[in-house]
Structures are given as C-alpha cells and as structure tokens.
C-alpha positions in Angstrom: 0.0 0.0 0.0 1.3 3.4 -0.8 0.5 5.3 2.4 1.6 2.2 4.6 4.6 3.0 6.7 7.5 1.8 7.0 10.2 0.6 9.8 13.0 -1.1 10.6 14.0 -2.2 13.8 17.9 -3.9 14.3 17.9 -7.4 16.1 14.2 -7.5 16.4 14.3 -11.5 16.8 14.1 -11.6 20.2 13.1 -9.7 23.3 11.9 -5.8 22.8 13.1 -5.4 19.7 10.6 -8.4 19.0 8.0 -6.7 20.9 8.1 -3.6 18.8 7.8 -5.1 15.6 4.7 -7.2 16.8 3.6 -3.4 18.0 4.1 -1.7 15.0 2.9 -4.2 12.8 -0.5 -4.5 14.6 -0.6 -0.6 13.8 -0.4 -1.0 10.4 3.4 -0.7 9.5 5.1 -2.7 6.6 8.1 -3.9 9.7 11.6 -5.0 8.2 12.6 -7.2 11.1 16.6 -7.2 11.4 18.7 -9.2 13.2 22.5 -10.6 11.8 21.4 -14.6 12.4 19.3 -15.4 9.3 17.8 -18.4 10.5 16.5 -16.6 14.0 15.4 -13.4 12.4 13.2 -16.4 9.6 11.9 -17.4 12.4 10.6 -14.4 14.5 9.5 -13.2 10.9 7.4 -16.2 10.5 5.8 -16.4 14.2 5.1 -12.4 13.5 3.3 -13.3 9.7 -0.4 -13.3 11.9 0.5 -9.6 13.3 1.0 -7.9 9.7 3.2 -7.1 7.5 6.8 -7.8 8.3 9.3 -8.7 6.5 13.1 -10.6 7.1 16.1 -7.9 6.7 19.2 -9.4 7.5 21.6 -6.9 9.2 24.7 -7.0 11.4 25.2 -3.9 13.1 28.3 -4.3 13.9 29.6 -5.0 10.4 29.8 -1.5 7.9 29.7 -4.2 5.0 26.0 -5.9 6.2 24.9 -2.2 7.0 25.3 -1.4 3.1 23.5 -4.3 2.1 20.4 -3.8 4.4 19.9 -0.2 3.2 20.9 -1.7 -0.8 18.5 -4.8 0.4 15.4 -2.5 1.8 15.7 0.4 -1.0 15.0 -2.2 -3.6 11.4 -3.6 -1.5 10.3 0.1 -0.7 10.6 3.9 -1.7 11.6 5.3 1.7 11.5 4.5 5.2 9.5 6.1 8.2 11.0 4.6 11.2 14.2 3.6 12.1 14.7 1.8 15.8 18.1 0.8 16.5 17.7 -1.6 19.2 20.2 -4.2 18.5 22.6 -4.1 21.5 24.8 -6.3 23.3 25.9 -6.5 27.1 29.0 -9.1 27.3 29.4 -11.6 30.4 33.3 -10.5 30.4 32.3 -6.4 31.0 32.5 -6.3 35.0 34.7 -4.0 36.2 36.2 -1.0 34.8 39.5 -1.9 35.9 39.6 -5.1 34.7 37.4 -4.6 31.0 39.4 -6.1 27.6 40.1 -3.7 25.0 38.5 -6.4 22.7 35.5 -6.4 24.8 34.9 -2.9 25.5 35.8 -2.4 21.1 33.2 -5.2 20.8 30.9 -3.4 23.0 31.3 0.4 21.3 31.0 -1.7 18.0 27.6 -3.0 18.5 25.6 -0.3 21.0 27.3 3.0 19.5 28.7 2.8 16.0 26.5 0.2 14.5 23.7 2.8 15.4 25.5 5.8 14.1 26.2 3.3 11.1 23.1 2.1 10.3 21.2 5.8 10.3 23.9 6.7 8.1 23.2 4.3 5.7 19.4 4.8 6.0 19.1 8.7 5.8 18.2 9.0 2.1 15.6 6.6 2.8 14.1 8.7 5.7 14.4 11.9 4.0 11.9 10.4 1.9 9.2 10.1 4.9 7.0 13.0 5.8 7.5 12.4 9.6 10.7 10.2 9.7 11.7 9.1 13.6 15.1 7.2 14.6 15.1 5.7 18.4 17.7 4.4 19.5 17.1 1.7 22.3 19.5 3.3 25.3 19.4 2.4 28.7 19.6 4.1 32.3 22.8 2.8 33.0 24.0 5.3 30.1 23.4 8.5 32.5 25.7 11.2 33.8 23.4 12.1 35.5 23.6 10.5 39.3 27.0 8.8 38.7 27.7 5.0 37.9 27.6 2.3 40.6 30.0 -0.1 38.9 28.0 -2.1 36.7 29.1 -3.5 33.2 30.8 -0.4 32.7 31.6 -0.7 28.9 28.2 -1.4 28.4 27.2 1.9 30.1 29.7 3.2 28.7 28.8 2.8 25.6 24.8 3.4 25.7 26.2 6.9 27.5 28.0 7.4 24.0 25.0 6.2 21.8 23.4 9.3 24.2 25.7 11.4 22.0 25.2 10.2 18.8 21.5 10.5 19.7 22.4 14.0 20.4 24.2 14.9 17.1 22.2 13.1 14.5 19.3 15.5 15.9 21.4 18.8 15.0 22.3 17.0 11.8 18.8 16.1 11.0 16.5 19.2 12.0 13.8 17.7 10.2 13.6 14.1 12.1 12.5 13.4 15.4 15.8 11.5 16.8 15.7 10.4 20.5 16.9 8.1 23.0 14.6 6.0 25.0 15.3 3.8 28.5 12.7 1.0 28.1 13.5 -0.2 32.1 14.7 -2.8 33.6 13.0 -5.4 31.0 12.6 -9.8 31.3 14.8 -10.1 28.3 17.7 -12.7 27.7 20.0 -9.6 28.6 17.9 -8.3 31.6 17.0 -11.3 33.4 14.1 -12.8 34.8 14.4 -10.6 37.9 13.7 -7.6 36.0 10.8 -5.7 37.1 9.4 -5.1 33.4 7.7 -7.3 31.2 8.9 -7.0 27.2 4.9 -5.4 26.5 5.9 -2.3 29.2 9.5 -2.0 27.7 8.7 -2.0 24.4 5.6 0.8 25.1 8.1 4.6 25.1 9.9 3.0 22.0 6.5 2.6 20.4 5.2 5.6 21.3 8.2 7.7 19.9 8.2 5.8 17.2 4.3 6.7 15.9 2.1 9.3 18.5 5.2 11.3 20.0 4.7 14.9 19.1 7.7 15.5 16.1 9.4 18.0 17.7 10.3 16.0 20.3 13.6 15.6 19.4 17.4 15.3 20.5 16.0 14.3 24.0 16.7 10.9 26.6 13.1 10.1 27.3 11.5 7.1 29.5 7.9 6.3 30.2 7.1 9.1 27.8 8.7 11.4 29.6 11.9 13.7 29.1 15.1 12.5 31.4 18.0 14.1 32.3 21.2 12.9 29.9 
C-alpha cells in the first residue's frame, strides 16, 4: 500500500526489539525485522506473519559491510523509510569492572551499541528523508546516564549506551527535520535483563512505540522514559 509506513527495527528477533515489531505491525506498519542470524530473524518473521506485514532484513550492526547491504536490500522492497529503531545491542558476560574490561571487549561493546547505530542511520538517511515524519530511536538504557553517577556495573556497556546518548544528540542537530531520541525502556525480562527484571517485554517496548508513531515531532534530541523527558 502506498500510504503504509515503513520501519525497521535492528535485532528484532528476540526480546523488545521483537515486541516492537509485533507493536508496530498490529498498527499498520510494513516492519523490516533485522537481526545478523538469518535463521533466527526467519523465524521471529514467521511467528510475527499473523500480526501484519513484516518482512526478514538481515543486518549486522556491527559489520559496515552488512549495513550497506540492508539499506541496498530494503531500498529495492520500498521507496523510503518512516521509522528507524536501533535496538540491537549487546551486554557481554566479560564487562564487570572498569578496571579489569578487555580492549576487545569494551571495542566489541562500542561496536555494537554506538557505531552500528550511528552506522546504520547513516546508511538509511536518504531513505528517511523520503518520509513525511521520519523518527530514529535508538534503544539506550539508564545505565547510560551522567546524571547521578555509575555504581560499577558493566561499565563498557554503560559506557557505551552513555556514547549512543551522543550520537543520539548529534544526529538531531544534523537532521533538523527528524525526530531523533533516546529511549530507556527499564529494567526489561529479556535474555540480557534477566528474569528478575521488574518489566515485562509489552511495558519495555511501550516509550519505544510511542516515539516511534504518536510522539509529538518535535520531540527531538532528548533521553526520554515512560514518555517522559530525562536528564542525559
């Protein structure tokens, strides 16, 4: 359909980034599902086929060669793109303690949560520009806050979603006419935050969502959680 929307989200196979593709595409939204493991990101596709319309897009965010061939891959299926949430992320078992974190890990880390973001809105601008109201998230996390101080935990991790904060932060002043944020979903039962957490995947998923279709679109350049603008 020629007025459907259209969004990505980056490893979407699993946990919120799952979540918000089922979301988006029970709103209506043609989803390109991402994630780098072909056979997973099949799969979520086909258990989302009842939702809507989403589609397989298979993406590494941490490789600059996958990155081009998403945007190559997702240009040839539609015109333009309307949403772009980068939620792909990792949070290594090796990053815990800042005195004691691997270059490799913490490069690995950066790789995946910062530049692969920064990469992958690079690659898809032209295809934005194309939307009326184009929106980037990108999935952040509290841990990635000045504000308050760290306590220690996974510190390239925080680390790095405090960077993503930045590059949040930029691509708005590059990018006047988008709305660009960051969004903390919580403290979400996902593989990476455990079944302690005190979130289930429906309430994390529920900000990114919302910036990604009913935020006002000048809303932009901020750190928000539960619809509401934090301090960086």
């Amino acid at each position: 359909m020629r007025n459907q929307k259209n969004a990505l989200v980056t490893g979407a196979n699993k946990g919120i980034g799952f979540e918000v593709a089922r979301q988006l595409a029970r709103r209506g939204f043609r989803v390109f599902l991402g994630a780098r493991n072909e056979k997973a990101g099949r799969d979520a596709t086909e258990k989302l086929s009842e939702e809507g319309d989403v589609v397989f897009l298979k993406i590494d965010v941490s490789d600059a060669k996958s990155i081009r061939a998403a945007a190559e891959e997702l240009s040839r299926q539609s015109d333009r793109l309307d949403v772009l949430v980068n939620n792909a992320g990792v949070l290594l078992d090796e990053d815990k303690d800042a005195l004691s974190i691997t270059p490799k890990i913490f490069e690995t880390t950066l790789r995946t949560n910062t530049l692969g973001p920064w990469l992958v809105a690079q690659a898809f601008a032209l295809l934005l520009k194309k939307s009326r109201e184009p929106r980037i998230v990108n999935v952040s996390s509290s841990g990635g806050q000045l504000d308050g101080g760290a306590d220690g935990w996974a510190p390239g991790y925080c680390v790095s979603k405090n960077a993503l904060n930045g590059v949040t932060v930029q691509l708005a002043a590059a990018l006047p006419k988008f709305a660009v944020n960051s969004v903390c979903p919580g403290w979400v039962r996902t593989d990476m935050g455990g079944e302690n957490a005190t979130r289930s995947v429906g309430e994390g998923a529920a900000t990114i969502v919302w910036l990604a279709t009913d935020a006002p679109h000048d809303l932009t350049g901020k750190f928000v959680k539960d619809r509401k603008v934090i301090p960086w």
